[in-house]
C-alpha positions in Angstrom: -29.5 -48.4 -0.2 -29.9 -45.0 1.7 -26.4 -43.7 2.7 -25.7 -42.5 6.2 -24.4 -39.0 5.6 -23.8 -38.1 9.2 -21.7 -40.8 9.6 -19.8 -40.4 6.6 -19.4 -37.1 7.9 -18.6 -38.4 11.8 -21.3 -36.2 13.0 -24.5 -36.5 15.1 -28.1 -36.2 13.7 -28.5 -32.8 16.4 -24.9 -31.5 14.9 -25.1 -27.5 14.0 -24.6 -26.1 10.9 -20.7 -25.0 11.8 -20.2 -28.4 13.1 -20.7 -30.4 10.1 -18.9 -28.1 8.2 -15.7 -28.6 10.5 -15.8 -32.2 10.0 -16.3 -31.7 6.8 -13.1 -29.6 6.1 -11.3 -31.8 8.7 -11.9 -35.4 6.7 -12.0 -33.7 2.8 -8.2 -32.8 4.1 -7.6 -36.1 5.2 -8.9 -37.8 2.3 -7.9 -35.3 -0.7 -6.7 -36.9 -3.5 -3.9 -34.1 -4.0 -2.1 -35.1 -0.2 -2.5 -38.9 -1.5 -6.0 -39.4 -0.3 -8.7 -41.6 -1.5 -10.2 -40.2 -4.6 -14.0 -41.9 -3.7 -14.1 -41.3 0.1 -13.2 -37.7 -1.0 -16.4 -38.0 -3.7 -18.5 -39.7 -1.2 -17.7 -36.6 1.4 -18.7 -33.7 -0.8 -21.9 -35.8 -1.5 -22.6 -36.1 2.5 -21.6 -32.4 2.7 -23.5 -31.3 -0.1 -26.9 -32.3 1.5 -25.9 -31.9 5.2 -24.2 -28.4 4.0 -27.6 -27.3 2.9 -30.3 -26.7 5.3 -33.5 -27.6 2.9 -31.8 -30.3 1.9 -30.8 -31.4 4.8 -34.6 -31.9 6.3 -35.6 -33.6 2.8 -32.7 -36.0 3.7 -33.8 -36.5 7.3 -37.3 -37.3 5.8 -36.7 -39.2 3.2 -33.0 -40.7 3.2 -30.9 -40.1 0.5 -33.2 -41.9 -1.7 -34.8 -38.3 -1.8 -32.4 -37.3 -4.4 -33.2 -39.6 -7.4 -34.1 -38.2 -10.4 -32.9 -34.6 -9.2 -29.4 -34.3 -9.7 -28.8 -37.6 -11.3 -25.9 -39.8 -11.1 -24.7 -41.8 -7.7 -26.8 -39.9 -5.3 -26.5 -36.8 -7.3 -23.0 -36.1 -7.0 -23.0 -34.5 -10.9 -24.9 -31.9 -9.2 -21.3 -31.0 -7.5 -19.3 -31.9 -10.3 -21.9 -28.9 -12.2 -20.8 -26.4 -9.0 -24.4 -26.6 -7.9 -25.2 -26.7 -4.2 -21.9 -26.3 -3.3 -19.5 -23.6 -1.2 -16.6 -23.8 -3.3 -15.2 -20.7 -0.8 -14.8 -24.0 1.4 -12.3 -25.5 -0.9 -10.6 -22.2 -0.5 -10.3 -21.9 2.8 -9.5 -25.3 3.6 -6.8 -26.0 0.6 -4.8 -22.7 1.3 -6.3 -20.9 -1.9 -8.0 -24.2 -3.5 -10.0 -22.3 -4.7 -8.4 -19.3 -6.2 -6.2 -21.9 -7.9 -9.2 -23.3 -9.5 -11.1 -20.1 -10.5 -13.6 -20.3 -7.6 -12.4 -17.3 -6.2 -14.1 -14.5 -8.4 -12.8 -11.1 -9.1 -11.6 -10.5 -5.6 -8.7 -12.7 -6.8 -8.2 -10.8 -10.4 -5.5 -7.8 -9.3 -2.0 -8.2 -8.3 -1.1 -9.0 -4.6 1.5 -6.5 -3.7 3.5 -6.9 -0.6 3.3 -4.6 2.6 7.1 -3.1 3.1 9.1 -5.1 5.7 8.9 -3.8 9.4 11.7 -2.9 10.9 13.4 -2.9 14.5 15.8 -0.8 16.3 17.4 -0.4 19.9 17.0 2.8 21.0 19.5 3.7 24.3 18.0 6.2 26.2 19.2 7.8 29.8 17.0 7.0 32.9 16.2 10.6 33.1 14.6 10.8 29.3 12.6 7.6 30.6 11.3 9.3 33.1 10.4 12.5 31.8 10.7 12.0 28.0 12.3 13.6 25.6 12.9 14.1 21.8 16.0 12.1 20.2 16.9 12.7 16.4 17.4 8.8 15.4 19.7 8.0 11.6 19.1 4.4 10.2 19.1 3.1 6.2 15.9 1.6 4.8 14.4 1.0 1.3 12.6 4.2 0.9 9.8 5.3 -2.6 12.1 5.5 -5.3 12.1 9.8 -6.3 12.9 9.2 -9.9 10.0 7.2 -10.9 8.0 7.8 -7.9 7.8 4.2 -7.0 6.1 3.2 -10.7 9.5 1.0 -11.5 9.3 2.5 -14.9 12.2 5.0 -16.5 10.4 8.7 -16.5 9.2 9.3 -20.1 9.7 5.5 -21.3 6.5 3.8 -23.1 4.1 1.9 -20.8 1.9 -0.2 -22.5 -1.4 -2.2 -20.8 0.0 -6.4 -21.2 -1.2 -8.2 -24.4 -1.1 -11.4 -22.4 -3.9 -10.7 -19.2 -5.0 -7.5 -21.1 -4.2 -5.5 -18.0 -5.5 -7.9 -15.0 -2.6 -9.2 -14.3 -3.9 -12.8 -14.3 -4.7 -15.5 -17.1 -7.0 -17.9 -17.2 -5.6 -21.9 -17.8 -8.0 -25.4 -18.2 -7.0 -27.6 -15.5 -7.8 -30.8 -15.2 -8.8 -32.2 -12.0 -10.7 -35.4 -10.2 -13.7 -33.3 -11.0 -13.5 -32.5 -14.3 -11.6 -30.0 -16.1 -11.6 -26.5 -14.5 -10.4 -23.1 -15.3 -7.7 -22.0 -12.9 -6.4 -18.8 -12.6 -2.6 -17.6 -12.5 0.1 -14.7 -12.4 1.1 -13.9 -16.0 4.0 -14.5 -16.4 4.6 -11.8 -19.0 4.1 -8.5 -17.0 4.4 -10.9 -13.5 1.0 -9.9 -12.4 2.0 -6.0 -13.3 -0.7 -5.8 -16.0 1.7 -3.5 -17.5 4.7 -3.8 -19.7 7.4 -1.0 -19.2 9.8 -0.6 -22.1 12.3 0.5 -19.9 12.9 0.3 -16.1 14.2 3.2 -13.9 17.3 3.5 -13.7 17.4 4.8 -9.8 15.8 1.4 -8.8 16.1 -0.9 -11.2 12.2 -1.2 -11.8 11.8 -2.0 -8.3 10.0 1.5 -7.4 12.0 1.4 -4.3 16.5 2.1 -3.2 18.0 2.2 -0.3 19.1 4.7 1.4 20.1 6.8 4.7 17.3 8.7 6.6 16.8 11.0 10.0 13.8 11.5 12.0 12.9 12.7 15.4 10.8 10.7 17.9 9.1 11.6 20.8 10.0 9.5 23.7 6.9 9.8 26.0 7.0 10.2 29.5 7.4 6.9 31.8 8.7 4.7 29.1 10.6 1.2 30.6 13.2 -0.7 29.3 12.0 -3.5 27.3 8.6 -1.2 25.7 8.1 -0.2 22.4 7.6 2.6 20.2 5.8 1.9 17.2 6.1 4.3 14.2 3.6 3.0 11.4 4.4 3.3 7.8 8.3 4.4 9.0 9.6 0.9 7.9 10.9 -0.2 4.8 8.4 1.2 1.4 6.8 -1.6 -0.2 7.3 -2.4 -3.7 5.4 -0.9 -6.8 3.3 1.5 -4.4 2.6 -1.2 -1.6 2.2 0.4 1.8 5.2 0.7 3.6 5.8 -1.0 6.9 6.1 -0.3 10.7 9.2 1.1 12.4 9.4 -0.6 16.1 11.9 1.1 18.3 12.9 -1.1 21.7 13.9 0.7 24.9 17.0 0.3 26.4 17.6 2.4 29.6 20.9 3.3 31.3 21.4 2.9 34.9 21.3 5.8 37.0 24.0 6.6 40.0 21.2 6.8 42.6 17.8 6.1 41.5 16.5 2.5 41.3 12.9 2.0 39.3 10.2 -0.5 40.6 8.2 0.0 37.4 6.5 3.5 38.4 8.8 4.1 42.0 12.1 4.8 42.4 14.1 3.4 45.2 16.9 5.2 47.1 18.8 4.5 49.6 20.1 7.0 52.3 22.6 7.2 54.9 22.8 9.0 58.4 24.8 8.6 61.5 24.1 7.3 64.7 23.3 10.0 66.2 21.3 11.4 63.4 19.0 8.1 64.3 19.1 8.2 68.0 18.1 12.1 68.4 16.2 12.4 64.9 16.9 15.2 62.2 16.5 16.7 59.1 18.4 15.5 55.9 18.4 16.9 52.2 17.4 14.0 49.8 17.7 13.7 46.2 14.1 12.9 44.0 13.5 13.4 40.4 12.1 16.3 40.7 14.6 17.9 42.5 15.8 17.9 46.4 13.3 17.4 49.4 13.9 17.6 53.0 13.0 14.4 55.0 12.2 14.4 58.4 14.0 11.6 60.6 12.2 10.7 63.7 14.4 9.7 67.1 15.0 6.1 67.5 15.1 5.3 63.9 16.3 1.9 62.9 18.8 0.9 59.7 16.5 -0.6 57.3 13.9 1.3 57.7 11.8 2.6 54.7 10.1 6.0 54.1 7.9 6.7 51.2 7.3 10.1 49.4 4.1 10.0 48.0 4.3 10.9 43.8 8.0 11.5 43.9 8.1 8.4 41.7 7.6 8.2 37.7 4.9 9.4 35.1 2.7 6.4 35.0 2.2 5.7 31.5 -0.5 3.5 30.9 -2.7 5.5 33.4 -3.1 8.6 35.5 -0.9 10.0 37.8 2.8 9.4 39.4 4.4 6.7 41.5 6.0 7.0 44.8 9.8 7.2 45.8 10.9 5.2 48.4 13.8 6.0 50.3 15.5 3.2 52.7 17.9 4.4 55.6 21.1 3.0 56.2 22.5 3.6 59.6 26.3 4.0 59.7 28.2 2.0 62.1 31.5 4.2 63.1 35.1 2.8 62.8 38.5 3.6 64.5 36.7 5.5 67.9 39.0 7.1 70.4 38.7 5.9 73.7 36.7 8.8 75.0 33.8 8.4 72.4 33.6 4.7 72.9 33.3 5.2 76.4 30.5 8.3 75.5 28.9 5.2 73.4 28.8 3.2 76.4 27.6 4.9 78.6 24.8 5.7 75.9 24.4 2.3 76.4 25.1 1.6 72.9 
């Protein structure tokens, strides 16, 4: 009887090429013998996938049924021809079993050397003052890490001592084992355990580091804190984190931003915000008053008849912007003191004011 691949597969007859080979990976996980799946389903899926997976094949099987098969590949609908690795992705298996198919040998040379690991990033608080936001600055920053050992130069082995290529994985690194598996048995590859996936053998390990190629130890650097930085942003210093072991690249340094208050200035991401008071009079008849910016001191012009509250703007008296071009503004709101403890003769002056 002709078997109904697309539905073994859950898939339409119109499905796309990347379609059938998601519901593929999504029921072969399901059904793996390995996470306590059934062992036939899982045969019976590779089968489906195996025709529906390959585009000639797939239009001999939508002529002809699955019948098409017999006395190719031999076996239950040709099925040996996967247990033989023909017609089949086995990169699949290693994407969808989290290196299935390095495990099993699939994976080719790619998968031969050592996998060293990246040095750990690191992250700092750095306090800077609202003016060093603002305009940047250069701060000298001291912090320990795990830096290239200087003795062995991050090799692991004592300068001078014997190194020898492992007899074990003849300098790969990796050996090669018979598993055996559903499908047969299989060669599978794995760290050897003689060097640890070194492909070396050192007769004697630094004695800085212990045959890590790496120690820990105090360092200074200056950074450049660019102009307009916030509190909360990041400066990210790559390779400045901790070294990686036995010549791995080293990580990322990430320093946060932490800015003090200032006395007087307020930020509104790229403005500043002040706040300035005058006198009644200054507000009734108008004037002139000196007011602090950034940059330095500005006169502002007060009209007449100015009311507490109100805000005046300086155009690009405000901050570096930067993730852009130019500055923002500085806004300055006026406060409009309300006098205490008046004699008799300057409340009646206010009166008659009409105030």
């Amino acid at each position: 009887m002709s078997k109904d691949y697309y539905n073994i597969l859950g898939v339409s007859k119109s499905a796309s090429s990347d379609e059938i080979k998601t519901a593929f990976r999504k029921k072969a996980h399901e059904h793996h013998p390995d996470k306590g799946g059934d062992s036939e389903k899982f045969k019976e899926l590779n089968e489906a996938y195996q025709v529906l997976g390959n585009e000639t094949k797939r239009k001999q099987y939508d002529q002809f049924g699955s019948a098409f098969q017999n006395g190719q590949a031999g076996g239950a609908g040709g099925f040996s021809g996967f247990q033989n690795g023909a017609g089949f992705d086995f990169e699949d298996l290693g994407d969808m079993f989290g290196g299935f198919g390095d495990i099993f040998g699939f994976g080719g040379a790619r998968n031969t050397s050592k996998k060293t690991s990246r040095g750990r990033d690191m992250e700092m608080i750095l306090n800077i003052d609202f003016l060093e936001a603002v305009f940047g600055s250069e701060k000298e920053i001291s912090f320990s890490k795990n830096i290239v050992c200087n003795k062995c130069h991050g090799e692991g082995a004592e300068p001078g001592s014997k190194i020898e290529t492992c007899g074990t994985c003849h300098g790969s690194g990796r050996v090669i084992r018979i598993q055996r598996t559903i499908l047969g048995n299989i060669q599978a590859q794995a760290t050897c355990e003689t060097c640890r996936g070194e492909g070396k053998i050192y007769h004697e390990k630094c004695s800085k580091c212990s045959g890590t190629g790496v120690y820990r130890e105090a360092v200074k650097m200056k950074v450049k804190i660019p102009a307009g930085i916030n509190i909360g942003e990041s400066i990210r210093l790559s390779g400045q984190g901790e070294a990686g072991e036995k010549g791995a690249p080293a990580g990322d340094l990430y320093l946060r931003i932490k800015v003090s208050a200032h006395r007087k200035f307020v930020r509104d991401n790229y403005d500043i915000k002040t706040e300035e008071i005058i006198s009644i009079s200054q507000a009734a008849l108008g004037d002139k008053i000196e007011i602090d910016t950034v940059s330095g001191k500005v006169t502002l012009k007060i009209p007449e008849g100015t009311q507490s509250g109100t805000v005046f703007r300086l155009k690009g008296k405000g901050i570096i912007k930067l993730h852009g071009h130019g500055q923002g503004d500085q806004f300055i709101k006026i406060i409009v003191k309300i006098p205490s403890g008046l004699t008799k003769k300057q409340k009646k002056g206010l009166e008659e004011l009409g105030f």
